[in-house]
C-alpha positions in Angstrom: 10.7 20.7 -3.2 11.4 16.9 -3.3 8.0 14.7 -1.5 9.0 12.0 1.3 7.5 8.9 0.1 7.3 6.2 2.7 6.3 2.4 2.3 4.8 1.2 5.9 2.9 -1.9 7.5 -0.2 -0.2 8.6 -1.5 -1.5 12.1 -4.7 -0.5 14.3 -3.7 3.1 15.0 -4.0 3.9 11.1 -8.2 2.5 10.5 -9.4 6.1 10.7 -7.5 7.6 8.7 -7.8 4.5 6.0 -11.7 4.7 6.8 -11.5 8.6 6.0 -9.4 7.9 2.7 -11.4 4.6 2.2 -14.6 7.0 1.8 -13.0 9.2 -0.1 -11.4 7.2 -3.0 -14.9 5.7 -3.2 -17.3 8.4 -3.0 -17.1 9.7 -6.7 -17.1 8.2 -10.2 -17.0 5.5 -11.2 -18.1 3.9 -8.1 -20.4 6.2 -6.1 -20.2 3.9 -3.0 -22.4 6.2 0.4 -20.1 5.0 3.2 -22.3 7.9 5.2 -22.7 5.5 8.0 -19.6 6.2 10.3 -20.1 3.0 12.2 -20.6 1.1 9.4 -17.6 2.1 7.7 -15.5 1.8 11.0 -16.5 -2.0 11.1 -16.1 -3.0 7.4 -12.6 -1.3 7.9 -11.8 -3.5 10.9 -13.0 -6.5 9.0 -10.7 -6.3 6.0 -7.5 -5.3 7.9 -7.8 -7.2 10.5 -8.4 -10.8 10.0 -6.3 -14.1 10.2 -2.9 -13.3 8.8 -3.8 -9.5 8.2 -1.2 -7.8 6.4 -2.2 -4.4 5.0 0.1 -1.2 3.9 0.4 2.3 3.3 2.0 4.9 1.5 2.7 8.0 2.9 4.2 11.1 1.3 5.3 14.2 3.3 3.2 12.2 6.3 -0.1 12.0 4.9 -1.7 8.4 4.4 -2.8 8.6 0.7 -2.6 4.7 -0.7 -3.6 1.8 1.5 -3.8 -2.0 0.9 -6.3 -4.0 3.2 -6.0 -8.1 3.2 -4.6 -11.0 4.2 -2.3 -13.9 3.4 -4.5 -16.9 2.5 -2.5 -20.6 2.1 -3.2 -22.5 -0.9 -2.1 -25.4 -2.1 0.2 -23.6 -4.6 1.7 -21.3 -1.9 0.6 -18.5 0.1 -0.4 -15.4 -1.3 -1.3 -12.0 0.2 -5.2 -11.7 -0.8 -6.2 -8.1 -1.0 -9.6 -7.2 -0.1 -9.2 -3.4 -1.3 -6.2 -0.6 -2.3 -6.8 2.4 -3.1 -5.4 5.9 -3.4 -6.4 9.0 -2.5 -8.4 10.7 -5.7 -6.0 13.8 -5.1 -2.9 12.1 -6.1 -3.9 9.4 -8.6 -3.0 9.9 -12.3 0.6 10.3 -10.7 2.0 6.9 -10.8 1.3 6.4 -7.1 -0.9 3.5 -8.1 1.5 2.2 -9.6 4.6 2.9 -7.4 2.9 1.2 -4.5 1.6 -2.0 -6.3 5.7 -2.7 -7.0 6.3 -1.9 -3.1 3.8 -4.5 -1.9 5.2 -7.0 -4.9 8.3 -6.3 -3.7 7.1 -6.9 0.2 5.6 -10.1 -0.3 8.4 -11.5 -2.7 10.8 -10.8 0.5 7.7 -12.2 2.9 8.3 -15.4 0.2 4.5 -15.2 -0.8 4.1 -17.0 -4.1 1.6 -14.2 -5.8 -0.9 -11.5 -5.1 -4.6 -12.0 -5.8 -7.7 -9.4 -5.8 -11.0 -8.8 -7.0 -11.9 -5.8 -9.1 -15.1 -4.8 -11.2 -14.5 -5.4 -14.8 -16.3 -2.2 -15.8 -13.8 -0.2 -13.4 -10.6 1.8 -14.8 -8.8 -0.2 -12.0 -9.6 -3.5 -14.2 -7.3 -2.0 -17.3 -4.8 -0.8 -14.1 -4.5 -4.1 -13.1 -4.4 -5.5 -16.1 -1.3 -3.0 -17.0 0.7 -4.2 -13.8 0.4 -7.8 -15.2 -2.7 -9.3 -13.1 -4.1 -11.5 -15.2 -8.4 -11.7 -15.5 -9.1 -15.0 -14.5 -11.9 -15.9 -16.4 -13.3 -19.0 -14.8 -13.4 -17.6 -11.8 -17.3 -16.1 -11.0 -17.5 -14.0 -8.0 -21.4 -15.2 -7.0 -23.9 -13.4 -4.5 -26.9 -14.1 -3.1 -28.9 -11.2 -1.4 -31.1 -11.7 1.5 -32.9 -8.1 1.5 -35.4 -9.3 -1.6 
């Protein structure tokens, strides 16, 4: 039997179930990330999807949420771009090309939307570096990523 695959703009009814597959696509290997705190999780998924110019997607197949893009368009002085804070896809249904099905949809969203590219942030010592790299992100090397922590 054929899967229904649906492309949608997620909105406020959808941040559990992206919290709940947020947790989940980050719980294991290779980034072991303890989103245990409910609230906590709750608030960080309010923060990314919805700022200033919030535009976030998901996929669905046969109804169930199992990619979702977080982030916003940010202006720049070479156009705007839609900024993505995090994607992900649920562990159960990567290795599938669902990665990479959805990264075309959202290309293919904000080419319509008339953005002029799509930027992100991922650890160079992730397999989503090499899946980036394979969908034609490019590393930008002079750009550091810097933080400062206030809990030393």
């Amino acid at each position: 039997m054929e899967k229904t695959e649906r492309f949608i703009e997620l909105d406020s009814t959808y941040t559990e179930a992206c919290a709940k597959l947020f947790q989940k696509a980050f719980a294991g290997e290779p980034w072991n990330d303890d989103w245990s705190d409910e609230h906590q999780l709750l608030e960080y998924i309010r923060e990314v999807s919805g700022g200033y110019h919030a535009m976030n997607f998901g996929l669905l197949i046969d109804g169930k949420l199992v990619a979702i893009s977080m982030g916003a368009i940010h202006h720049w002085w070479e156009g705007a771009n839609y900024n993505i804070e995090e994607l992900c896809v649920d562990p159960d249904y990567q290795g599938q090309g669902i990665g990479t099905k959805f990264v075309s949809l959202i290309e293919e969203e904000t080419k319509k939307r008339g953005l002029a590219g799509i930027f992100l942030q991922t650890d160079a010592d992730k397999p989503s570096f090499k899946f980036y790299e394979k969908l034609g992100f490019q590393n930008l090397t002079l750009h550091v990523s810097m933080y400062r922590s206030n809990l030393s």
